[in-house]
Backbone as a printed PyTorch tensor [residue, N CA C, xyz], in Angstrom:
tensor([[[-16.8680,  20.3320,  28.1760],
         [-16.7070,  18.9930,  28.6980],
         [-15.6310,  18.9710,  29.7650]],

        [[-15.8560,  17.8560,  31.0610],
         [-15.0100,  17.7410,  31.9320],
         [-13.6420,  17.1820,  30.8520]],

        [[-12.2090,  16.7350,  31.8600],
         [-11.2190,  16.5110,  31.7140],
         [-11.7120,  14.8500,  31.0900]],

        [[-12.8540,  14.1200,  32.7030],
         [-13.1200,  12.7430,  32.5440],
         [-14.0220,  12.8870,  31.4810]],

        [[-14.8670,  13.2070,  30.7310],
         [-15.5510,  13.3280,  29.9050],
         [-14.9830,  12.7790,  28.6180]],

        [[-13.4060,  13.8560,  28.4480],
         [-13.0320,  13.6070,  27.3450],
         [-12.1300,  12.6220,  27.3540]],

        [[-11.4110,  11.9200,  28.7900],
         [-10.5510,  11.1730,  28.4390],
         [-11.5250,   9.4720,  28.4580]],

        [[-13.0860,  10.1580,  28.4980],
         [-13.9240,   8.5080,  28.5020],
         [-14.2070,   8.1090,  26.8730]],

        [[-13.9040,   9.1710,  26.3210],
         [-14.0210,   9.6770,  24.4550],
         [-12.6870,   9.3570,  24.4420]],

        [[-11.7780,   8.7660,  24.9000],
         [-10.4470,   8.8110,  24.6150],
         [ -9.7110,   9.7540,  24.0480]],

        [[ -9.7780,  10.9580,  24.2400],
         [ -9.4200,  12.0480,  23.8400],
         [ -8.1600,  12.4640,  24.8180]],

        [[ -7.0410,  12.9150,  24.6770],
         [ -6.0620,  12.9030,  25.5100],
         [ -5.0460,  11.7640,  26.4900]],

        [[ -5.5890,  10.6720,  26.0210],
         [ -4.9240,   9.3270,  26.2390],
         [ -3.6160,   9.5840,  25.7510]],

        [[ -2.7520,   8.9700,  26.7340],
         [ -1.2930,   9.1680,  25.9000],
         [ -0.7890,   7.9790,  25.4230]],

        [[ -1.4250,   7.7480,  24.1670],
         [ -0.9580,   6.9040,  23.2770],
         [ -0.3420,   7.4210,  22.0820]],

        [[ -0.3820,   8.5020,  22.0110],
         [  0.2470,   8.7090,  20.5620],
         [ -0.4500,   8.6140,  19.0730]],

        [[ -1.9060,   7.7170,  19.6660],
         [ -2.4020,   7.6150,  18.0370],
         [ -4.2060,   8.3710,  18.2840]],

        [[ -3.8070,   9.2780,  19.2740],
         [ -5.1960,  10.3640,  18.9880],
         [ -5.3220,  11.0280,  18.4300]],

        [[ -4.3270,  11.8710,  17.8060],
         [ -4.3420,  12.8160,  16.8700],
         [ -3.4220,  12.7740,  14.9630]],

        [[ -4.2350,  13.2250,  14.6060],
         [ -3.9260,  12.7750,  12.8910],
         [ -2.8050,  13.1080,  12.8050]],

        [[ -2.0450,  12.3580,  12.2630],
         [ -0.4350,  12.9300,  11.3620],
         [ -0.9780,  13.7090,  10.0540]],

        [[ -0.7360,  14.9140,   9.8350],
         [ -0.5980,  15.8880,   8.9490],
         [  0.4430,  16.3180,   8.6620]],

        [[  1.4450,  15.9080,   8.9080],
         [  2.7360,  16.6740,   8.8910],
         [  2.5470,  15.9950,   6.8010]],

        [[  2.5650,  14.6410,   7.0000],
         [  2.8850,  14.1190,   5.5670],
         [  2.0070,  15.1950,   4.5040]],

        [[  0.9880,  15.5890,   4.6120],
         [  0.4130,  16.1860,   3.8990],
         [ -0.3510,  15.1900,   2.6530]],

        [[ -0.6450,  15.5540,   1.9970],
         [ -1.7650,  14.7380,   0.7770],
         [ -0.6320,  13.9990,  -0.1040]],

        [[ -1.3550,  12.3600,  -0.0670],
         [ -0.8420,  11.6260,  -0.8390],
         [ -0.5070,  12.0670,  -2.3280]],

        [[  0.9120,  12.0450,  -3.0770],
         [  0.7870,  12.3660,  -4.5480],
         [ -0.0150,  11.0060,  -5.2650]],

        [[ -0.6280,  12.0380,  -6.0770],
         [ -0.9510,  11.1390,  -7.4700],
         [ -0.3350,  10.0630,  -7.8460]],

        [[ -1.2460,   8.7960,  -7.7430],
         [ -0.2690,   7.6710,  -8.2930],
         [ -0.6620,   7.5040,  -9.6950]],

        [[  0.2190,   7.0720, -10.5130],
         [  0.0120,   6.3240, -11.9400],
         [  0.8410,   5.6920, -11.9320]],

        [[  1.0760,   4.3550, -10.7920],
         [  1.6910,   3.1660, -10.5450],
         [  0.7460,   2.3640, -11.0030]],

        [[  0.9580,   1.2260, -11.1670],
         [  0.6410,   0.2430, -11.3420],
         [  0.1730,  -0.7150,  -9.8240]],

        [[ -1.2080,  -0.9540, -10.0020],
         [ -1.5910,  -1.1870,  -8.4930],
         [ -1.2140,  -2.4160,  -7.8310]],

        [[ -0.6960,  -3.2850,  -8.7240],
         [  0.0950,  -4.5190,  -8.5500],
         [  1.2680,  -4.7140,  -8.2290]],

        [[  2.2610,  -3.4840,  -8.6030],
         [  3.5850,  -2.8260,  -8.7560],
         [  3.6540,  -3.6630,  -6.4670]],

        [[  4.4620,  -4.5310,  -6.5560],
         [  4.4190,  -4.9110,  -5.2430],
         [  5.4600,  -3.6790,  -3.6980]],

        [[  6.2810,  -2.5770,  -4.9450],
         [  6.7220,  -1.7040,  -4.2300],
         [  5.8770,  -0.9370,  -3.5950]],

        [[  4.4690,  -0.9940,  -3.4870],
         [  3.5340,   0.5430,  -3.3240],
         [  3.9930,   0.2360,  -1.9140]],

        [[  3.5220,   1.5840,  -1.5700],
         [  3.2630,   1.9530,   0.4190],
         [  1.9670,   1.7860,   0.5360]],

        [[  1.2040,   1.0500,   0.1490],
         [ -0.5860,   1.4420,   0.2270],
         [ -1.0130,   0.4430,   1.1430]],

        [[ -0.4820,  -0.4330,   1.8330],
         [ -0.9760,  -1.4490,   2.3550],
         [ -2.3810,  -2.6210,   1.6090]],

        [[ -2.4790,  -1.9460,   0.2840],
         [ -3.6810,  -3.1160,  -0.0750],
         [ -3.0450,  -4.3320,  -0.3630]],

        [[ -3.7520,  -4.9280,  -0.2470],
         [ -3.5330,  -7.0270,   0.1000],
         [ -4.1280,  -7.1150,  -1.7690]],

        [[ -2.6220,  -7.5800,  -2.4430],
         [ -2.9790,  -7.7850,  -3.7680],
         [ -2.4830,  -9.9380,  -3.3000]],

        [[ -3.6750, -10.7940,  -4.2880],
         [ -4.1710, -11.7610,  -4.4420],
         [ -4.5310, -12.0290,  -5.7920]],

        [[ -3.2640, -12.6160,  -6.0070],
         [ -3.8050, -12.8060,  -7.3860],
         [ -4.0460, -12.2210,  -8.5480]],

        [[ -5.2110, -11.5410,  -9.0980],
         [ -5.8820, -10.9620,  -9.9650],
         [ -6.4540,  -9.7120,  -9.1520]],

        [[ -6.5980,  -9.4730,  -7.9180],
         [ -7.5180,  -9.0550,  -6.8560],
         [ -6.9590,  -8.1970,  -6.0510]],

        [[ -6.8830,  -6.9150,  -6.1790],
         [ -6.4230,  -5.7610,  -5.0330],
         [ -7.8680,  -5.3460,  -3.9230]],

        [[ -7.2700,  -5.3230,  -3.4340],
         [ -8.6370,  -5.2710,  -2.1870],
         [ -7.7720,  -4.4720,  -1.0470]],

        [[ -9.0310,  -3.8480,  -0.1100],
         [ -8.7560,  -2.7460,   0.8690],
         [ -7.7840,  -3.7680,   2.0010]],

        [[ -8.7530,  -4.7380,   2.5060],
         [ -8.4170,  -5.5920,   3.5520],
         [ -9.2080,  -6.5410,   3.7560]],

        [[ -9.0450,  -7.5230,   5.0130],
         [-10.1320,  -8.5760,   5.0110],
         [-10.5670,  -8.3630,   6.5430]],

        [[-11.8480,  -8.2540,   6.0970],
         [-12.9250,  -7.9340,   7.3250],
         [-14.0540,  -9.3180,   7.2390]],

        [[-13.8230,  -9.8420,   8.8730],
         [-14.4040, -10.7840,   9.4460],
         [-15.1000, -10.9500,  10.0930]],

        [[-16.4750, -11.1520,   9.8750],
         [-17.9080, -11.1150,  10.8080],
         [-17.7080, -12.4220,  11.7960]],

        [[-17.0070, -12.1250,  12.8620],
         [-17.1490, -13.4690,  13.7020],
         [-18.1000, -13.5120,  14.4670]],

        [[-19.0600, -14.5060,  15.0060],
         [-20.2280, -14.8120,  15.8680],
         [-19.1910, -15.9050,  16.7240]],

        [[-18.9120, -15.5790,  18.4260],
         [-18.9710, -16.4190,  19.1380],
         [-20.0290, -17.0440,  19.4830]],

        [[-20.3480, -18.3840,  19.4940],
         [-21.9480, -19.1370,  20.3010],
         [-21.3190, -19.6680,  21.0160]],

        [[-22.0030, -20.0530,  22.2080],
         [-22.0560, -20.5710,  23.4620],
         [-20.7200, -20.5760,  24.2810]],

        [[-20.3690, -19.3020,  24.3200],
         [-18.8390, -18.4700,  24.8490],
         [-19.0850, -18.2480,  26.4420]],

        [[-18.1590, -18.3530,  26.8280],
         [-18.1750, -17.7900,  28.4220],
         [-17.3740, -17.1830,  28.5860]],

        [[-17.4520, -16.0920,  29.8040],
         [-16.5490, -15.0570,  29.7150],
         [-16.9450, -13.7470,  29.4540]],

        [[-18.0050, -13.6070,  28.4080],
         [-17.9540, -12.3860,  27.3840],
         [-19.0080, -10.9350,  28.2920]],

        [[-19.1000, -11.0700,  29.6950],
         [-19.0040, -10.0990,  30.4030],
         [-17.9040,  -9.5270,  31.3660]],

        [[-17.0310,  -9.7770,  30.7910],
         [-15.2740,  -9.4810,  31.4200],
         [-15.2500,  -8.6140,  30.6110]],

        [[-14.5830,  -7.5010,  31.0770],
         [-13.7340,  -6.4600,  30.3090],
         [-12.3610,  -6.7540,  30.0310]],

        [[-11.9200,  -7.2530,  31.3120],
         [-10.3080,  -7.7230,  31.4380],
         [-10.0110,  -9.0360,  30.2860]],

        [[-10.9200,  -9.6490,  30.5020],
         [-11.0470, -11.0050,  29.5360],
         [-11.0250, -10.1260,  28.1380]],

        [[-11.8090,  -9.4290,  27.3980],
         [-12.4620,  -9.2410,  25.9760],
         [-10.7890,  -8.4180,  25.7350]],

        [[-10.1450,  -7.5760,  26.6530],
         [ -9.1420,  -6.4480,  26.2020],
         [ -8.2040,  -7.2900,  26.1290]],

        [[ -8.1780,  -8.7350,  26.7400],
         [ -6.6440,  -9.6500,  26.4290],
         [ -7.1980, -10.2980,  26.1350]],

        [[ -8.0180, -10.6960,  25.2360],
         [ -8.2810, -11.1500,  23.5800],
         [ -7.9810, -10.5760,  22.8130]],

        [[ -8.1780,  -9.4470,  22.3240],
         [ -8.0710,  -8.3840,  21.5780],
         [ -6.2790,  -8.3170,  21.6120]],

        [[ -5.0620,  -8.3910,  22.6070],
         [ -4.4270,  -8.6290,  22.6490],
         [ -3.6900,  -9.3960,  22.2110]],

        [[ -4.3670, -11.0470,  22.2130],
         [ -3.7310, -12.0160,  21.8870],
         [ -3.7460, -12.0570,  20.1670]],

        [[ -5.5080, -11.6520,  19.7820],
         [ -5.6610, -11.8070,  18.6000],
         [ -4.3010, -10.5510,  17.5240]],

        [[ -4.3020,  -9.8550,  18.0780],
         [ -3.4140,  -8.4700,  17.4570],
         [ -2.1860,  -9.1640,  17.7530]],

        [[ -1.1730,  -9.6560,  18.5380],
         [ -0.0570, -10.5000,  18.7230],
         [ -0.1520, -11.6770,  17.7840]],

        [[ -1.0310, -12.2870,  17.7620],
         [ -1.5160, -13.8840,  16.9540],
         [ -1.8010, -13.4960,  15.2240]],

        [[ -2.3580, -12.1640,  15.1170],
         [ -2.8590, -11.9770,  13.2610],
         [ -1.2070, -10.9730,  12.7980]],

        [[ -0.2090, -10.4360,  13.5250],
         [  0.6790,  -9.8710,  13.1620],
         [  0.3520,  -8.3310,  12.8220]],

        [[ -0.2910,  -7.6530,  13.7810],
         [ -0.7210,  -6.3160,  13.4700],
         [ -0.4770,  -5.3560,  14.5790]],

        [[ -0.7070,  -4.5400,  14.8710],
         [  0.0200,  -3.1540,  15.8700],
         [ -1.0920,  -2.6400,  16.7430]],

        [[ -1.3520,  -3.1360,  17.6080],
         [ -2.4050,  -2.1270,  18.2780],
         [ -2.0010,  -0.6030,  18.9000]],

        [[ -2.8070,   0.2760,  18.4690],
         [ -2.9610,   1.8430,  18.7440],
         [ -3.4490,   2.0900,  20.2220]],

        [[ -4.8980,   1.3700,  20.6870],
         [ -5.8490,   1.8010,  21.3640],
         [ -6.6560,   0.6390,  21.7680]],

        [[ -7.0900,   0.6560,  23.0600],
         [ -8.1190,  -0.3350,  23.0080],
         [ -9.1140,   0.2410,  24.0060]],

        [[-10.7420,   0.4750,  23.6730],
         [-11.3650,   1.0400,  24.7480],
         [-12.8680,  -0.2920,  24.7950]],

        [[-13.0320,  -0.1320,  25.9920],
         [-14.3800,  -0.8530,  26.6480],
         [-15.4590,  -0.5420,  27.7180]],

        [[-16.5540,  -0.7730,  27.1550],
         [-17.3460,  -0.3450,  28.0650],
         [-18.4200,  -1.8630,  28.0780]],

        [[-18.7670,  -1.4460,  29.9310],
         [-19.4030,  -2.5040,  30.7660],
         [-20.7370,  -1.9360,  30.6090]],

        [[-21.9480,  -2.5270,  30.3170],
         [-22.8560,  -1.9910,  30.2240],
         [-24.0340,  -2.7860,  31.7600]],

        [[-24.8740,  -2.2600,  31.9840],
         [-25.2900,  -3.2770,  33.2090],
         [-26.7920,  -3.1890,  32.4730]],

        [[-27.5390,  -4.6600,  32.9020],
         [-26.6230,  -5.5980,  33.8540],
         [-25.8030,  -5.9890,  33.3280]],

        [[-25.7350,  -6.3700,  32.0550],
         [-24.5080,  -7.3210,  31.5930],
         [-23.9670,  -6.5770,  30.7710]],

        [[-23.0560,  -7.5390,  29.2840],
         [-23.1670,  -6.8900,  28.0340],
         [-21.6020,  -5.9140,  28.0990]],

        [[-20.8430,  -5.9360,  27.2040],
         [-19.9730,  -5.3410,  26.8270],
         [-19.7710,  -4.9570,  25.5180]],

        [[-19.0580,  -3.3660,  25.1040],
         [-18.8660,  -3.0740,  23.7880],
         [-17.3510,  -2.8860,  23.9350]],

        [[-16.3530,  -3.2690,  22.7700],
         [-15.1870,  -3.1950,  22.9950],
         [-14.3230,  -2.6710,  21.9840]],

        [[-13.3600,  -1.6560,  21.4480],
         [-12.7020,  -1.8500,  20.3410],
         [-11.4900,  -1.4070,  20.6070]],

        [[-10.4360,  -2.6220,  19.7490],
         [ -9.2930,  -2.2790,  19.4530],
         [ -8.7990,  -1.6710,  18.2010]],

        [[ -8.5310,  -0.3210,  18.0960],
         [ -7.8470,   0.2090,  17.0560],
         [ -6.5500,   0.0420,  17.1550]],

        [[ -6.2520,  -0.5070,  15.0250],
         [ -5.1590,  -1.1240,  14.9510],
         [ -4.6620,   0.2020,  13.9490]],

        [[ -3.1010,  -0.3830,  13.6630],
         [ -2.9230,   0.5720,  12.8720],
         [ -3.2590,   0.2350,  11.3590]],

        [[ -3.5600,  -0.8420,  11.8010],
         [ -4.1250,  -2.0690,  10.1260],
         [ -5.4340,  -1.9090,  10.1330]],

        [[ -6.4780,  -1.2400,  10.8910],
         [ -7.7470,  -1.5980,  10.8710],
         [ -8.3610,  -1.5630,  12.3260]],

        [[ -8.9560,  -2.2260,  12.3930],
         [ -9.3870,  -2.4500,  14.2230],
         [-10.2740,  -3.8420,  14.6640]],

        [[-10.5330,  -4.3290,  15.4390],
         [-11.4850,  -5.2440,  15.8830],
         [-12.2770,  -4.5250,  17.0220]],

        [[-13.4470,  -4.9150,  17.0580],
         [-14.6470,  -4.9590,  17.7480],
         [-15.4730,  -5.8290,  18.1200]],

        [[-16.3050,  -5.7590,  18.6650],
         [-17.1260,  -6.6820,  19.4690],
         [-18.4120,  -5.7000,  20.5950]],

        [[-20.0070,  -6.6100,  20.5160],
         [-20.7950,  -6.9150,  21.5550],
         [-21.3670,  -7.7230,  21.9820]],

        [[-21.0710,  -7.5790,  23.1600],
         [-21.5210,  -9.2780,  23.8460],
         [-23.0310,  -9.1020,  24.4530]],

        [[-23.1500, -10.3110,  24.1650],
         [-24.6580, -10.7010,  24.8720],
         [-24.2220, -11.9810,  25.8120]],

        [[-23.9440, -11.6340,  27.1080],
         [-23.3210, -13.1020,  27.6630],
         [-24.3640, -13.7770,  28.5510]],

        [[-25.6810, -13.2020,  28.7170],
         [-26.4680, -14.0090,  29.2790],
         [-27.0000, -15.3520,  28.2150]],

        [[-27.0430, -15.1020,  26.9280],
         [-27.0430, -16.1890,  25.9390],
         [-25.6280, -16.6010,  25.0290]],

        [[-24.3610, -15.9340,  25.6790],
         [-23.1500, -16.5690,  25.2910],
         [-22.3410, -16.6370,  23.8580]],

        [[-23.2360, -14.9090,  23.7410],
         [-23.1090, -14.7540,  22.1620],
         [-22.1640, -13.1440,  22.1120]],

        [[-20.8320, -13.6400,  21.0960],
         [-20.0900, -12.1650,  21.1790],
         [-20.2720, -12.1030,  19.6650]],

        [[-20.4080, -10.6930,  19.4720],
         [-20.2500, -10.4240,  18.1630],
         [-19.1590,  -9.3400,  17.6980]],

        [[-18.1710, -10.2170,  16.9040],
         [-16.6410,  -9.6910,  16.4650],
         [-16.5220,  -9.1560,  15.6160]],

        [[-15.6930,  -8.5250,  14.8010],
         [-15.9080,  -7.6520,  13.8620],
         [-13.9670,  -7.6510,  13.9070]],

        [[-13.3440,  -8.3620,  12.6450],
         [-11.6110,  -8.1430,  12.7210],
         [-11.6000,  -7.8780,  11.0150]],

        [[-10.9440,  -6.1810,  10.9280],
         [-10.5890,  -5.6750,   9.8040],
         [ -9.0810,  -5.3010,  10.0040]],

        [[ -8.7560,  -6.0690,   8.9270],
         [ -7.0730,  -5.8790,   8.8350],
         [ -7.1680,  -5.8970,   7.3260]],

        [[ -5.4810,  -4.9700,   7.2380],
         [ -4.9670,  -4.4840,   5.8460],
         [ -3.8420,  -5.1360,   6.2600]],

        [[ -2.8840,  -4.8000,   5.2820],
         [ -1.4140,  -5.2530,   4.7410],
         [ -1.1780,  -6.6990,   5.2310]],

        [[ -0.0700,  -6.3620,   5.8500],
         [  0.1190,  -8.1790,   5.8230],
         [ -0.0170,  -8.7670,   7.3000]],

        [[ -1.4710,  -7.9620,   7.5220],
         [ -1.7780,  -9.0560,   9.4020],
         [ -2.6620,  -9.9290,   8.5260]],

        [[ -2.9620, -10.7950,   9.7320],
         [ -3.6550, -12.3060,   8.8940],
         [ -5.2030, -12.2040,   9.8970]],

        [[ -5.7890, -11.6180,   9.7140],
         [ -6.8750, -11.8740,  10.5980],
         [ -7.6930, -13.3480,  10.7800]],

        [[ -7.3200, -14.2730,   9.5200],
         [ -7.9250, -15.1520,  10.1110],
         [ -7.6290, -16.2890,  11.1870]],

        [[ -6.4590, -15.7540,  12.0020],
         [ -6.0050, -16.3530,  12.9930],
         [ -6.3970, -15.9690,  14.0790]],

        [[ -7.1930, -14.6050,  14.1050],
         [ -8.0370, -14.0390,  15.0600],
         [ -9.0400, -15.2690,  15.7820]],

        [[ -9.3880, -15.9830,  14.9020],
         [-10.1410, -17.0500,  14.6610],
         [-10.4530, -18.0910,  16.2730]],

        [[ -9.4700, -18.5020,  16.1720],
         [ -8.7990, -20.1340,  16.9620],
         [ -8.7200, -18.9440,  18.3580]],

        [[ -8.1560, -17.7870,  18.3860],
         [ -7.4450, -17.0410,  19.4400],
         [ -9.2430, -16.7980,  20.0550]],

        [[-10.1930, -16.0640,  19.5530],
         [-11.3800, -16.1960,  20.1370],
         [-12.3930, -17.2950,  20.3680]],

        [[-12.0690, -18.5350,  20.1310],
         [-12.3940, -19.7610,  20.2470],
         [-12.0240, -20.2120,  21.8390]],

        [[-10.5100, -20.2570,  21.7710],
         [ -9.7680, -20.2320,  22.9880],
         [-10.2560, -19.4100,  24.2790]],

        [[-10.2770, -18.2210,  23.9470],
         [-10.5230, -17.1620,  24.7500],
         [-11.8500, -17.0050,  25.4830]],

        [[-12.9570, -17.7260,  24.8310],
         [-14.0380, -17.9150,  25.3570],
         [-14.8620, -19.0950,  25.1970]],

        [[-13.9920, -19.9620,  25.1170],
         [-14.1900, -21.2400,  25.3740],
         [-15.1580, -22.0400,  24.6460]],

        [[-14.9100, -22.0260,  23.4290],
         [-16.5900, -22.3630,  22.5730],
         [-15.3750, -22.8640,  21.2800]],

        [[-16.2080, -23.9770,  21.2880],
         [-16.0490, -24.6300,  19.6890],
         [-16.9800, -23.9400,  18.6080]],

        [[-17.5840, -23.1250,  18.7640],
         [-19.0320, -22.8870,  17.6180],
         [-18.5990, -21.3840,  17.5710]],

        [[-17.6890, -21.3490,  16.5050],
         [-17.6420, -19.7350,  16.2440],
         [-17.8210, -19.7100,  14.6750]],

        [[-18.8990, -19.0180,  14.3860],
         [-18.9270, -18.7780,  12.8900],
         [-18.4930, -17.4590,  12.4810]],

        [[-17.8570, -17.9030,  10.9170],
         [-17.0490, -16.6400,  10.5850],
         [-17.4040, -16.3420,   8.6780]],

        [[-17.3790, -14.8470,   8.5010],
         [-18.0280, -14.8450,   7.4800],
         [-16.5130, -13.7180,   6.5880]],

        [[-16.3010, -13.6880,   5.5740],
         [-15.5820, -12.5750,   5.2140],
         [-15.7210, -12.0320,   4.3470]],

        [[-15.5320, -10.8080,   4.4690],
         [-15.3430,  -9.9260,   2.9830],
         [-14.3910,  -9.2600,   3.1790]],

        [[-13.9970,  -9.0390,   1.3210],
         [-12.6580,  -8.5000,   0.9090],
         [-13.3740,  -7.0880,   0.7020]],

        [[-12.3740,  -6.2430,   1.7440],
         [-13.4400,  -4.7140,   1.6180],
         [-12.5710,  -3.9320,   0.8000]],

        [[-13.1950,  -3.3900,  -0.1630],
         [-12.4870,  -2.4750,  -1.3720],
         [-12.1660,  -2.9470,  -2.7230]],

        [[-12.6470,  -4.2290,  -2.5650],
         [-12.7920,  -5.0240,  -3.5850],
         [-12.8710,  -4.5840,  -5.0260]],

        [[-12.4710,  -4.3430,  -6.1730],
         [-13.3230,  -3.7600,  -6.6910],
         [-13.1030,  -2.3100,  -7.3020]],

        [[-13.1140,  -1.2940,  -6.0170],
         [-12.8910,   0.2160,  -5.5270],
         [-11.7820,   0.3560,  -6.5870]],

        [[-10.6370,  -0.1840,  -6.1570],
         [ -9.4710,  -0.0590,  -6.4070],
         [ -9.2310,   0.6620,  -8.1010]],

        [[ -9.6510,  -0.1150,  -8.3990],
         [ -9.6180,  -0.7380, -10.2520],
         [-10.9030,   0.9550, -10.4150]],

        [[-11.9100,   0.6680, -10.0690],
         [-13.1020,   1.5050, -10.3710],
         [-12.4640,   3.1920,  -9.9800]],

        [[-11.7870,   3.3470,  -8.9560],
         [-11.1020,   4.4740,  -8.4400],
         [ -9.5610,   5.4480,  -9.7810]],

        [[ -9.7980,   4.3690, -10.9850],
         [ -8.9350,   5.2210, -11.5440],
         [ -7.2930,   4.8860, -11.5390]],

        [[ -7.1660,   3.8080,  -9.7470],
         [ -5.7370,   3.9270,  -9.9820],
         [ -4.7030,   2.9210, -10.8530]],

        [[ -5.3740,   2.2050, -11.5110],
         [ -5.2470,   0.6410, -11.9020],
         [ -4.5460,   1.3120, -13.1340]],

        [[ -3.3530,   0.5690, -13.5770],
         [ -2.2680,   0.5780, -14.8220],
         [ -3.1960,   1.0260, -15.6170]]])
């Protein structure tokens, strides 16, 4: 592969979050208590309810805008500033004629999106762990592409896992 090849794979970007940290080596064995609010694990405990994170099927309708690249990458911006989370990376591609695919990798998760902007429809995708709030992602892509009609769906991903995985008191 060319140099551009790999830096269109984002491969050699100097961001710092292309290549795996191994130095830490393999998590030890927990027989904590998964509620125990000291863990390092980033799961979002609720209640009764340890879960991975909360992942949000957003549908923009009748959005404008959503063949901008510049527009979709400072959304993705605002929303990661606005839910309290860290962005790593953000890559996009323009597809012709129209149509954009976009993702921001977080260090909480990532958001995504494809647009269909000849019918004014983006489709979002915001997975966050620990303590970002994705559902403020919300109002920030409302804003951003100008539409009152954004439907949003969620699931608690890992739901479940947690407890079934063995690590639960």
């Amino acid at each position: 592969m060319k140099d551009m090849d790999l830096f269109q794979l984002g491969i050699g970007l100097e961001t710092g979050a292309q290549e795996e940290d191994t130095a830490r080596g393999q998590a030890p064995a927990c027989d904590r208590d998964i509620f125990d609010t000291s863990r390092d694990d980033h799961f979002i405990r609720d209640g009764q309810t340890v879960y991975a994170g909360t992942h949000l099927i957003i549908e923009v309708v009748n959005g404008t805008g959503l063949d901008d690249e510049a527009r979709i990458a400072q959304a993705f911006r605002d929303c990661v500033e606005t839910c309290g989370a860290t962005l790593l990376h953000i890559h996009t591609h323009k597809f012709s004629p129209q149509g954009v695919s976009g993702v921001a990798v977080l260090a909480e998760s990532h958001i995504s999106v494809h647009t269909w902007p000849e019918i004014g429809y983006g489709a979002f995708d915001v997975f966050m762990c620990g303590d970002a709030r994705p559902w403020r992602a919300v109002d920030v892509l409302a804003a951003a592409f100008e539409t009152d009609d954004v439907r949003v769906r969620e699931i608690k991903r890992g739901e479940g896992v947690v407890a079934e995985a063995g690590i639960a008191a």
